[in-house]
N, C-alpha and C positions, 0 to 999 in steps of 0.2 A: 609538504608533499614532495616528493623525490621522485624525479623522471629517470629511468633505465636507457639505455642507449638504442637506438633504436633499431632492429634486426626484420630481415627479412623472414615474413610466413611463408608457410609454405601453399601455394593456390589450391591444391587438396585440400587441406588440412583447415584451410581459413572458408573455404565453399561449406566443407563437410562441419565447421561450428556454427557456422550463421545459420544454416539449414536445420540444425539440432536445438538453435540455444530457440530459432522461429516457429518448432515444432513444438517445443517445452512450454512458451509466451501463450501458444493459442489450446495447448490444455489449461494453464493456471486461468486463461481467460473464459472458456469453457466452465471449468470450475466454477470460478465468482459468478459467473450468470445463473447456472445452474441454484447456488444457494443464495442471490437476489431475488431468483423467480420465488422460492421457498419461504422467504421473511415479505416479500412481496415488496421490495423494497428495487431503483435502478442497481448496476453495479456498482458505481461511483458512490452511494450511497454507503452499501456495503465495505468498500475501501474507506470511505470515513469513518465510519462505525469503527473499522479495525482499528485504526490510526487514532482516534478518542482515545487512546489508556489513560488518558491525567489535561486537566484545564490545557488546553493549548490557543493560540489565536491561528486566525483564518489562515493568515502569512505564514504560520509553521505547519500547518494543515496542507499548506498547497503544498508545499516544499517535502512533504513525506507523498503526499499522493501524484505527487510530480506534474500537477496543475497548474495552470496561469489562479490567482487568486480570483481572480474572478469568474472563474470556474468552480472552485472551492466555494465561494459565496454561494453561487446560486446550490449550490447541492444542501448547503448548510439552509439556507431558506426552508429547502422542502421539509429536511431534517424538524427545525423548529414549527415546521405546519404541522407536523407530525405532530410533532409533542413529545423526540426525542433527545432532540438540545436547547439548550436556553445561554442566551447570552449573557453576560455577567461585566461590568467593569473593572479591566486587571486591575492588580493590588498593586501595581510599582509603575506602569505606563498608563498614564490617565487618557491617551490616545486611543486606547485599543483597548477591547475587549476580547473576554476569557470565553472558549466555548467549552460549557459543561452538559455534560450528559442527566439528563432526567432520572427520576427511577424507573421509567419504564424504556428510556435510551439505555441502560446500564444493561437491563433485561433483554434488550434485543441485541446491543453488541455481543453481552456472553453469548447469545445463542448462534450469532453471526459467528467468533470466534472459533466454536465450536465444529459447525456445519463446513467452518471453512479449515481448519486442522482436520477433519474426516474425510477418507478419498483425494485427498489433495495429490496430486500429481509427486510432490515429494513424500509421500507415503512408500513409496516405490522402494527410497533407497534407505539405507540406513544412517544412523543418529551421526556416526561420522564422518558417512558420504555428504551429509544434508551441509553437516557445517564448512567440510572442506570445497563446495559450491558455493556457498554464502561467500567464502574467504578468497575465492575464485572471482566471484563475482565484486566482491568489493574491491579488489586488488584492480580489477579491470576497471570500474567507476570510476577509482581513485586518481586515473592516470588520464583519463579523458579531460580535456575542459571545455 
């Protein structure tokens, strides 16, 4: 990772992003409640459903939903009460388990995927606006520690 030198914002301009990027956080949040209450599922729930595309363990789970793990556990709990993930013994770490999606976890994530790609707050802009945000946004991550 490679740090840039560090330059002065401008107090407008740094007020008027936090304001916007705060405004943008509580539609996506807005959003996911809206298609939780729909699947009848919490939000957190819904964010792991998203983040399920392929076996992962808990520890990779938190780290995409930006969770302490044991945060990530307990949702995964409700998950398997459900009857939408099942835990599985990974094939290469005999310490940890794999969490896999049921076929009827598969069937609610698509649906979750779905509900959650529709009216999305990045619906708004378009296919090159969306990415040059994403690259924006990661540019910014990347530089944090």
């Amino acid at each position: 990772m490679t740090r840039r030198p560090a330059t002065n914002v401008d107090t407008e301009l740094d007020r008027d992003v936090c304001k916007l990027v705060h405004q943008f956080t509580h539609r996506l949040d807005v959003h996911v409640r809206r298609v939780a209450e729909q699947l009848e599922l919490t939000p957190s729930q819904v964010i792991a459903l998203r983040e399920l595309s392929e076996p992962i363990t808990a520890r990779e789970l938190a780290t995409r939903m930006s969770c302490e793990p044991s945060n990530a556990t307990f949702v995964l709990d409700k998950l398997e009460q459900l009857e939408l993930i099942r835990r599985e013994p990974h094939p290469t770490d005999r310490r940890a388990k794999q969490i896999m999606l049921t076929p009827a976890g598969k069937r609610r994530r698509a649906t979750a995927v779905e509900l959650l790609g529709a009216e999305s707050p990045l619906t708004s802009l378009t296919a090159t606006q969306q990415q040059a945000l994403r690259d924006l946004l990661h540019a910014m991550a990347e530089t944090q520690d």
